[in-house]
MDTraj code that builds the backbone (N, CA, C; nanometers):
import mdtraj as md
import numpy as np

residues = "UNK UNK UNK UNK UNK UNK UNK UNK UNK UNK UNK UNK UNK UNK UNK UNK UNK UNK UNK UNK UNK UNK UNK UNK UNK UNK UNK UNK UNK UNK UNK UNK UNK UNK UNK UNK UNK UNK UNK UNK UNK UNK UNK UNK UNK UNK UNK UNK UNK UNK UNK UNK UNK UNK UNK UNK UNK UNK UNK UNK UNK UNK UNK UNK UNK UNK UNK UNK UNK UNK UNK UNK UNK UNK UNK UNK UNK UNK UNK UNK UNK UNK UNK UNK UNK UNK UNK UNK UNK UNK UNK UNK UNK UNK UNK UNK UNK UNK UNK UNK UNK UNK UNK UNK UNK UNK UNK UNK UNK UNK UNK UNK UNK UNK UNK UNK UNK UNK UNK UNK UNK UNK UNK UNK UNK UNK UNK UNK UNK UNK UNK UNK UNK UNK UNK UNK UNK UNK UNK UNK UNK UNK UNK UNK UNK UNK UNK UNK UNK UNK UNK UNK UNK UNK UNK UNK UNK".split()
xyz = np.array([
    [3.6253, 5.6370, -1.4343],
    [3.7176, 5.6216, -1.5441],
    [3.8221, 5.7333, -1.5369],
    [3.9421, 5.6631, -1.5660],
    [4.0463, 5.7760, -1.5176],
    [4.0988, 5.8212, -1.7157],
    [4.1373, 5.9293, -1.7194],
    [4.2056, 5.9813, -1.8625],
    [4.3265, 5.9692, -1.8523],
    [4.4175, 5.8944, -1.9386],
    [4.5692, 5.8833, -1.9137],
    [4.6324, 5.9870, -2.0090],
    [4.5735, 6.0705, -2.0745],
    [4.6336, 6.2246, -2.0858],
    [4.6374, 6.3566, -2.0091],
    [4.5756, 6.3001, -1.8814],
    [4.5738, 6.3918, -1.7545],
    [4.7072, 6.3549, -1.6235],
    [4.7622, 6.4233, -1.6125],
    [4.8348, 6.3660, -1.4845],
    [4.7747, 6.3577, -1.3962],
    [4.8483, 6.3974, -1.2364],
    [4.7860, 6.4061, -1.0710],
    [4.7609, 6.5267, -1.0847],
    [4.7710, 6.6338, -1.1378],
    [4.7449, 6.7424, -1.0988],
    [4.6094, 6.7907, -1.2232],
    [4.5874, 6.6571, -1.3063],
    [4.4449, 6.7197, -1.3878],
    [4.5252, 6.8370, -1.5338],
    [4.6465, 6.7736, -1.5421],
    [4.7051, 6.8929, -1.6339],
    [4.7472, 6.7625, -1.7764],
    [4.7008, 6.8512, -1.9029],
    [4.7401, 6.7436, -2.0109],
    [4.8745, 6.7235, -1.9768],
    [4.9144, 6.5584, -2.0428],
    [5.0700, 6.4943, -2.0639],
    [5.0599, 6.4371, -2.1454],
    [5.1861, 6.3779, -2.2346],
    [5.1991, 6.2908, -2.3375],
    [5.2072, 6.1744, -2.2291],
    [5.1226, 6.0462, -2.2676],
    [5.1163, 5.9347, -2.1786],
    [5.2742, 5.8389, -2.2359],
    [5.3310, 5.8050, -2.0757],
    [5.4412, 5.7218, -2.0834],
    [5.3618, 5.5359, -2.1102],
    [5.4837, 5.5378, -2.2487],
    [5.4136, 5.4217, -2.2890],
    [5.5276, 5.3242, -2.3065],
    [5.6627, 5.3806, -2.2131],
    [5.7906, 5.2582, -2.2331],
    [5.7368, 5.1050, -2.1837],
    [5.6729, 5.0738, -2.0674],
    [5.6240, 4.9529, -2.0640],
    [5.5058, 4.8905, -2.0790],
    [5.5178, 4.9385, -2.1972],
    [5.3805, 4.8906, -2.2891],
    [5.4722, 4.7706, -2.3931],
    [5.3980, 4.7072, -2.4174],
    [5.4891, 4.5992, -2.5700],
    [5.4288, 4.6096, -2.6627],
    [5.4996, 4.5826, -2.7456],
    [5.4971, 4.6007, -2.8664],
    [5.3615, 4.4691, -2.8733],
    [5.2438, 4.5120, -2.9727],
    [5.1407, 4.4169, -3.0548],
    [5.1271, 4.5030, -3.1735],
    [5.0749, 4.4068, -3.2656],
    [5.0382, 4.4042, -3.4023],
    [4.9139, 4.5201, -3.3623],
    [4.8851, 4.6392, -3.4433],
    [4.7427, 4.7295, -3.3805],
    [4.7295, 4.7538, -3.5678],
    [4.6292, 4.7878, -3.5529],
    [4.5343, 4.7569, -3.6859],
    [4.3635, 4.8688, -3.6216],
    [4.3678, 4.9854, -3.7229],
    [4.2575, 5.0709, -3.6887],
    [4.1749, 5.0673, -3.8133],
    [4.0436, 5.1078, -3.8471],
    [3.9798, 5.1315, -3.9654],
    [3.8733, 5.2364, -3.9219],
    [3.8499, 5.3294, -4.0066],
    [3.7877, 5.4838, -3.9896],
    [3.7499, 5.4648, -4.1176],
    [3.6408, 5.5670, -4.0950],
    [3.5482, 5.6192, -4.2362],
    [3.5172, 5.7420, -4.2165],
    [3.5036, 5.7956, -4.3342],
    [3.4159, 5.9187, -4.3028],
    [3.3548, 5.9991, -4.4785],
    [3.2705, 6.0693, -4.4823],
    [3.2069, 6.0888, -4.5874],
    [3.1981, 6.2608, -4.6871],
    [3.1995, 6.2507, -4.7728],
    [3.1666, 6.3875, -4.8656],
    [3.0263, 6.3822, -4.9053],
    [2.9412, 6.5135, -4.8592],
    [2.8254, 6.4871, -4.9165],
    [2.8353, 6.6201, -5.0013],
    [2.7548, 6.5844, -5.1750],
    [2.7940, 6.6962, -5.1838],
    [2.7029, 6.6674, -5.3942],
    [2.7210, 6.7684, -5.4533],
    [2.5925, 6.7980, -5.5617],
    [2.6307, 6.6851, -5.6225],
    [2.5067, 6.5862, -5.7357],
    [2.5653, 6.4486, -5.7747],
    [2.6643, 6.5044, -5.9231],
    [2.6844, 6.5967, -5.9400],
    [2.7401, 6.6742, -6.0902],
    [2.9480, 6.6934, -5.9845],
    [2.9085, 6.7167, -5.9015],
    [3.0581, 6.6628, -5.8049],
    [3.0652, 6.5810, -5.7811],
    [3.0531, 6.4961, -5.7440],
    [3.0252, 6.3356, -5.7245],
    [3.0618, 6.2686, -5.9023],
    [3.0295, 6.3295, -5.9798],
    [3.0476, 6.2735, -6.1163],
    [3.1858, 6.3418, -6.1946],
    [3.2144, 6.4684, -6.1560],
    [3.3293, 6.4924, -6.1909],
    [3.4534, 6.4757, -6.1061],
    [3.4383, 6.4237, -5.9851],
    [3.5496, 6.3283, -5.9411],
    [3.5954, 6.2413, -5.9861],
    [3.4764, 6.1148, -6.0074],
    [3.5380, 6.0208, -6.0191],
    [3.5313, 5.9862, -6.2067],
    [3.5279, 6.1154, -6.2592],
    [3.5724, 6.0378, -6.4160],
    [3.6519, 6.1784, -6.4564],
    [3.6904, 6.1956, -6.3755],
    [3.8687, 6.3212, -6.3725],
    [3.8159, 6.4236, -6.4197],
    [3.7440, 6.4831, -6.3842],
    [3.6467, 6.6400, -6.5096],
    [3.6956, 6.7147, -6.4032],
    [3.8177, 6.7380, -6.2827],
    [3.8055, 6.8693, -6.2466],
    [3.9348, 6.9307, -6.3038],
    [3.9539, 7.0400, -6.2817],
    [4.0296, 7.1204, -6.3627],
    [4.1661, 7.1239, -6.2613],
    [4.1732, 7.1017, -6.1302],
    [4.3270, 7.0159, -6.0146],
    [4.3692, 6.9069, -6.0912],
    [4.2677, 6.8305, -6.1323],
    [4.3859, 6.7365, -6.1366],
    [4.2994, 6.6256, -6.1234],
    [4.3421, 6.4846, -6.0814],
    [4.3341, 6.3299, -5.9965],
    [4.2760, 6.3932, -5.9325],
    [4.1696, 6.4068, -5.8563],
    [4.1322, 6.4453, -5.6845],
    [4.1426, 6.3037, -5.5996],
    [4.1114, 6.2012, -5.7064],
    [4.1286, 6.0415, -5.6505],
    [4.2616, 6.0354, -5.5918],
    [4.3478, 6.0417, -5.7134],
    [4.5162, 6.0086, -5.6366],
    [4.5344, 6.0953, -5.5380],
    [4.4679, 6.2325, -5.5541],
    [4.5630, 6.3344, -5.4291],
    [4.5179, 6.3369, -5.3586],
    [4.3789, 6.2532, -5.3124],
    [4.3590, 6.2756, -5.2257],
    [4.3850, 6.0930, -5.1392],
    [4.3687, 6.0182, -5.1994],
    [4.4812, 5.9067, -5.1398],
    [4.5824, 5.9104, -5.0803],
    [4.6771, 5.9994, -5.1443],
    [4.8408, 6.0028, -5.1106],
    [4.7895, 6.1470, -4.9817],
    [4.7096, 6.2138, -4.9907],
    [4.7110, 6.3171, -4.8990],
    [4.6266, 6.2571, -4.7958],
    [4.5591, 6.1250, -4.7951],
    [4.5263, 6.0470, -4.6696],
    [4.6314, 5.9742, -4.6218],
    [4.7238, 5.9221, -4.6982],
    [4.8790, 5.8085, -4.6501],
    [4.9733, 5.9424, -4.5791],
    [4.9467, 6.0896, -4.6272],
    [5.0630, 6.1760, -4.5400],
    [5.0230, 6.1997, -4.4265],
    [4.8882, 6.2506, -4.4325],
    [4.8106, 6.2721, -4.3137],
    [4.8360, 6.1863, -4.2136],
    [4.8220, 6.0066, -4.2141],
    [4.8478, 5.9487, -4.1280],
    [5.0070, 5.9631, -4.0862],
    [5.0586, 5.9694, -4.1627],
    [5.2133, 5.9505, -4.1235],
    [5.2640, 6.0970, -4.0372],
    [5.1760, 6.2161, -4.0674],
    [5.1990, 6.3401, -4.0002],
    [5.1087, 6.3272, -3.8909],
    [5.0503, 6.2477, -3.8173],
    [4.9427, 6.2923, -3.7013],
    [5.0106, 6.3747, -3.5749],
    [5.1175, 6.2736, -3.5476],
    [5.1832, 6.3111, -3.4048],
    [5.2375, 6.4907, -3.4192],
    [5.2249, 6.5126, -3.5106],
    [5.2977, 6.6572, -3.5665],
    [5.1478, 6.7690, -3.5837],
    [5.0296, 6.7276, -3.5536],
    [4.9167, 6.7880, -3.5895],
    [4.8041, 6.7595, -3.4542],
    [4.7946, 6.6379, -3.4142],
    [4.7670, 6.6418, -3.2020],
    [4.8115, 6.6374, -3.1553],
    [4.8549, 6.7054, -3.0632],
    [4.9390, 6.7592, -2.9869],
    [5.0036, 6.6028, -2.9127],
    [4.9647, 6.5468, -2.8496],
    [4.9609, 6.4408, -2.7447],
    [5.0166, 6.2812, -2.8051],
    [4.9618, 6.2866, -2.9260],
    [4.9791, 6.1872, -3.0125],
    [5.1790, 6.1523, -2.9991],
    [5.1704, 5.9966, -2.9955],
    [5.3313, 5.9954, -3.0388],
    [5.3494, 5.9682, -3.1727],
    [5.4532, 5.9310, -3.1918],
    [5.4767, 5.9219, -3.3274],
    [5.5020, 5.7977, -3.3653],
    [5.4007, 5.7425, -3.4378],
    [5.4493, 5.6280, -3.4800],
    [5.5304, 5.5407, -3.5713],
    [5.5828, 5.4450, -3.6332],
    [5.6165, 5.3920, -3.7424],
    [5.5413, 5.2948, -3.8239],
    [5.4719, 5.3832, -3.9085],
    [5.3573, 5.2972, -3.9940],
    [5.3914, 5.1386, -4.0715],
    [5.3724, 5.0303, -4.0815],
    [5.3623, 4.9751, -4.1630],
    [5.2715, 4.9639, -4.2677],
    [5.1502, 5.0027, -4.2714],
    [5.0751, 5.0386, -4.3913],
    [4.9737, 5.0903, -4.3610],
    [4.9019, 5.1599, -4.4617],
    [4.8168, 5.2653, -4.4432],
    [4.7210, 5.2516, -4.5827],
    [4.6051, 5.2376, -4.5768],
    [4.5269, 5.2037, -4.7345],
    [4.4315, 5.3125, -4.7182],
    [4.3968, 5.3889, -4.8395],
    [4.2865, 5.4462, -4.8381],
    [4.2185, 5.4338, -4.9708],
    [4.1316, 5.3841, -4.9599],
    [3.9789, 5.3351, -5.0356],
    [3.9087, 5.4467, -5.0498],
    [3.8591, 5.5209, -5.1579],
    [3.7590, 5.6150, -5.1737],
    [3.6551, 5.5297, -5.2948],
    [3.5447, 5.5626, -5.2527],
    [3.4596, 5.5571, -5.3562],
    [3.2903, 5.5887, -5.3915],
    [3.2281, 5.6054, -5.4460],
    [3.1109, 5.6331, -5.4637],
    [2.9986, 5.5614, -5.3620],
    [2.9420, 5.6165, -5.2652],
    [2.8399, 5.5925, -5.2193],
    [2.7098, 5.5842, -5.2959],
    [2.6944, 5.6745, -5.3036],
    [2.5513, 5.6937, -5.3342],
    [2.5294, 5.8015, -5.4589],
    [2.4705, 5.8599, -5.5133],
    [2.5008, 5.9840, -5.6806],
    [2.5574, 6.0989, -5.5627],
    [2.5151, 6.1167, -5.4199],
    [2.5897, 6.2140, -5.3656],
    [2.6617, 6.2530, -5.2447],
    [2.7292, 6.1209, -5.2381],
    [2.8226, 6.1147, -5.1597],
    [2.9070, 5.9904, -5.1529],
    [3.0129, 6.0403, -5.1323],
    [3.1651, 6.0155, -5.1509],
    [3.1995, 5.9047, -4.9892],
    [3.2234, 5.8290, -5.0174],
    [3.2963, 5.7544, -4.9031],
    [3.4290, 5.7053, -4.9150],
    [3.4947, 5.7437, -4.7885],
    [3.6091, 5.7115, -4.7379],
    [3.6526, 5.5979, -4.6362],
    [3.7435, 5.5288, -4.6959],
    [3.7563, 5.4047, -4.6170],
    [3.8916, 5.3967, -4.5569],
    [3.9378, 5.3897, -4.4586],
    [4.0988, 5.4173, -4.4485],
    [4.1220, 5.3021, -4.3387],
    [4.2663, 5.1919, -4.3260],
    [4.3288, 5.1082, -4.2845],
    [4.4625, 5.1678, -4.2820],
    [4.4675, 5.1664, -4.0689],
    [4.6184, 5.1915, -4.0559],
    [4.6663, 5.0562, -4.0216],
    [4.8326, 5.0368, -3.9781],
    [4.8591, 4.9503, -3.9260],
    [5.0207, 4.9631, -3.8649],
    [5.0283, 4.9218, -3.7386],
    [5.1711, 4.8888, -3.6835],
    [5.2181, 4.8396, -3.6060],
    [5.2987, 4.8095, -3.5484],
    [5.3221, 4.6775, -3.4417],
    [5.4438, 4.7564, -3.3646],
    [5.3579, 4.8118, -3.2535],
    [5.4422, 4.9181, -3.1559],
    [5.3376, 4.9187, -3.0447],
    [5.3789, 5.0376, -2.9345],
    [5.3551, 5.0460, -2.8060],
    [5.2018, 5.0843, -2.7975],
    [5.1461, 5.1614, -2.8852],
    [4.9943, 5.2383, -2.8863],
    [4.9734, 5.2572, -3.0162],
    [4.8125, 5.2988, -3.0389],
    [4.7437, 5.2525, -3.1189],
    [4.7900, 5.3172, -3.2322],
    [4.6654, 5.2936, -3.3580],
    [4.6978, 5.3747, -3.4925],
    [4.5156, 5.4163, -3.4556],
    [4.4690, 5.4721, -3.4032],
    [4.3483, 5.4845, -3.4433],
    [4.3291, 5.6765, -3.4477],
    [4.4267, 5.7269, -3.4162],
    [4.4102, 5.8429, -3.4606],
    [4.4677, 5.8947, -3.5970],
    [4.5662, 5.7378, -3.6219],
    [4.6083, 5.7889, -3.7566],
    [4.5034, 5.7356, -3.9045],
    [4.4297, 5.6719, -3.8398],
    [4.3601, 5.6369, -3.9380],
    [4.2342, 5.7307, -3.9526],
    [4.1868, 5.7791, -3.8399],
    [4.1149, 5.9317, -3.8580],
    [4.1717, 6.0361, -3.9102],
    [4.2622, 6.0439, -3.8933],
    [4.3244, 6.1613, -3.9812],
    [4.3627, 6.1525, -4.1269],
    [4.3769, 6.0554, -4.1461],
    [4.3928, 6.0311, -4.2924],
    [4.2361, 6.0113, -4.3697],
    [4.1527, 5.9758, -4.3010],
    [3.9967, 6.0068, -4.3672],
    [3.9545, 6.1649, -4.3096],
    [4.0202, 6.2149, -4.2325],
    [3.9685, 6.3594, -4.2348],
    [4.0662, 6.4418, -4.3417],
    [4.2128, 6.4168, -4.3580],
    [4.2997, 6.4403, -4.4650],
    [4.2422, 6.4501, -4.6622],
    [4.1974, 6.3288, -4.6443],
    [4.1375, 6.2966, -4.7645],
    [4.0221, 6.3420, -4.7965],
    [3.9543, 6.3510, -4.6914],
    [3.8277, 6.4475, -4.7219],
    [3.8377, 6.5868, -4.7640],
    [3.9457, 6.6223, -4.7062],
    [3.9608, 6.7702, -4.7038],
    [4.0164, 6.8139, -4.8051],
    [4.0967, 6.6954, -4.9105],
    [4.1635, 6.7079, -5.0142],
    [4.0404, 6.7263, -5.1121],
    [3.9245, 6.6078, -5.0886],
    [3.8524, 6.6280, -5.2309],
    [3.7757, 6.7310, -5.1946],
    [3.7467, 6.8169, -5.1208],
    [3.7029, 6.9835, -5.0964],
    [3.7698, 7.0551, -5.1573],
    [3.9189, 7.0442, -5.1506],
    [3.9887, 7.1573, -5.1867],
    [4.0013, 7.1667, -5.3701],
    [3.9914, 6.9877, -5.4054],
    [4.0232, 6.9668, -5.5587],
    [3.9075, 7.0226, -5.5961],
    [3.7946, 7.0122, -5.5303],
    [3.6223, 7.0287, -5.6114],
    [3.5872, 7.1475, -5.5293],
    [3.6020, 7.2343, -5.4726],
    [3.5639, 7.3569, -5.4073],
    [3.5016, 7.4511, -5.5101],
    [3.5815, 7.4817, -5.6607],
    [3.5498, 7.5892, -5.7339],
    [3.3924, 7.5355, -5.8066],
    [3.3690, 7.4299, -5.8054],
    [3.2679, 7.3817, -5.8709],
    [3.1238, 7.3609, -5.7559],
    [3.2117, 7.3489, -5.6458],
    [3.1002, 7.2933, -5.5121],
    [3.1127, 7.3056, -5.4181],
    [3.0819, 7.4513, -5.3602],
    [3.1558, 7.5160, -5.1797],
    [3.0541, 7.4213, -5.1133],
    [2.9279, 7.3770, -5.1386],
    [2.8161, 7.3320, -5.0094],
    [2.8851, 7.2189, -4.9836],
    [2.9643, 7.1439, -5.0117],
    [2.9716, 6.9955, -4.9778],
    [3.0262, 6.9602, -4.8438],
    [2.9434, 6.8556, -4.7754],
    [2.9873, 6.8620, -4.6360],
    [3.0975, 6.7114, -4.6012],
    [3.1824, 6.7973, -4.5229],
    [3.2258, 6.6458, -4.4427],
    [3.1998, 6.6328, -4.3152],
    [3.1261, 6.5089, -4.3264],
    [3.0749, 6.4544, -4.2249],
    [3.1013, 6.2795, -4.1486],
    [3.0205, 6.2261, -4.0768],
    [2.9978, 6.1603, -4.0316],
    [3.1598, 6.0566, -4.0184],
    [3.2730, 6.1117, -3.9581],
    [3.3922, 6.0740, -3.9214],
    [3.4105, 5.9569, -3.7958],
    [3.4271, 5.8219, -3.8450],
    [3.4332, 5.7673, -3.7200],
    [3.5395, 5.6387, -3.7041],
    [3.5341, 5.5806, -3.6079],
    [3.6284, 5.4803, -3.5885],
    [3.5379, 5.3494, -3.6277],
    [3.5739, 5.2983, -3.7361],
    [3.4772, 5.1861, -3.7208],
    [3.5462, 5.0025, -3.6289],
    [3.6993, 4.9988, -3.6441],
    [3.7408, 4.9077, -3.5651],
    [3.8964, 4.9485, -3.5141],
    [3.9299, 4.8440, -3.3959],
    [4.0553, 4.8441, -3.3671],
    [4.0595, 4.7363, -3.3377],
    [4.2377, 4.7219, -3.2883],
    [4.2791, 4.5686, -3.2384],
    [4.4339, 4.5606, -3.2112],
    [4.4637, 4.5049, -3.1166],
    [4.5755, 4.4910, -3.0829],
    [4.5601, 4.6096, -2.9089],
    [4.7003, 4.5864, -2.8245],
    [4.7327, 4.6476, -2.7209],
    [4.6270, 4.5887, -2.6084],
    [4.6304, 4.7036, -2.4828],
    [4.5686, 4.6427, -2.3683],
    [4.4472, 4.6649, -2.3669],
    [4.4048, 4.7795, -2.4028],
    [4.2338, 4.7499, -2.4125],
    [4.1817, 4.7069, -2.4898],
    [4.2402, 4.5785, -2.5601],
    [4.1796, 4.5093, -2.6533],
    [4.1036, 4.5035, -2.7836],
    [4.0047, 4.4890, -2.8496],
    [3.9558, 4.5288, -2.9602],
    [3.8176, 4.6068, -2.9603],
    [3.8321, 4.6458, -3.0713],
    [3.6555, 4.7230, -3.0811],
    [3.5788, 4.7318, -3.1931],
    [3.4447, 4.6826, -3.1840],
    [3.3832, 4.7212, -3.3377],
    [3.2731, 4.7884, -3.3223],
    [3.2695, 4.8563, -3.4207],
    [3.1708, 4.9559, -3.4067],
    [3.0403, 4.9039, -3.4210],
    [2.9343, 4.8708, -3.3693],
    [2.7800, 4.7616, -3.3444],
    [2.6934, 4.8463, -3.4993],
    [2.6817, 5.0314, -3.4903],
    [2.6130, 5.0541, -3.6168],
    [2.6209, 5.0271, -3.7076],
])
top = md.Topology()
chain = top.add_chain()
for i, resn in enumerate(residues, 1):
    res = top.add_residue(resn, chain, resSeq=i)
    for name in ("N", "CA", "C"):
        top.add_atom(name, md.element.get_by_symbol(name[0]), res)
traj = md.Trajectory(xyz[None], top)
């Protein structure tokens, strides 16, 4: 298996993607807050003293995606057509994140849709931190893609 962020000489590059075409690409990522169920309860019925942690941290998952190419190095930049992020109660202690990119260009959205569930995670840390340093983010992953040349993917777990 060859890496197309490596050149001939084994040195990172931004991969040339002019004759690539344009398809419809569509990513979905998750990833999770685990964290005391007394945080978990003052999220989601507004008891922290920031603010929304819901809204800010939504809109700070929709920037995140739209800033990726500006935050991995390698990444290009894309032009989003939409970007959703879903938060909501798992379990009394933990927080799940659901995030949908989407755009119809040369390469994927699947790093922008990780970044906007690592974005958002990091937001409801920062809104709930004074109340709850242990809380972890964890378990960050790609759960599908679709569109371009290597075709689609779903995650089997």
């Amino acid at each position: 298996m060859t890496l197309t962020h490596l050149n001939a000489r084994g040195e990172a590059h931004m991969v040339d993607i002019a004759g690539k075409s344009d398809t419809k690409r569509i990513a979905k990522a998750c990833g999770t807050v685990t964290c005391k169920a007394t945080t978990v309860e003052a999220i989601f019925r507004d008891g922290l003293k920031k603010g929304d942690a819901l809204a800010t941290a939504r809109i700070a998952g929709i920037m995140g995606a739209k800033k990726t190419s500006e935050i991995i190095p390698l990444c290009h930049p894309i032009a989003l057509s939409h970007v959703s992020v879903d938060i909501t109660q798992k379990n009394s202690t933990q927080i799940l994140i659901e995030v949908s990119a989407q755009s119809t260009g040369k390469t994927g959205v699947e790093m922008e849709a990780l970044s906007a569930v690592s974005i958002a995670a990091l937001t409801l840390y920062d809104m709930a931190k004074a109340i709850d340093k242990n809380m972890i983010i964890g378990d960050i992953k790609l759960l599908e893609k679709s569109g371009g040349k290597s075709g689609d993917f779903v995650r089997e777990d």
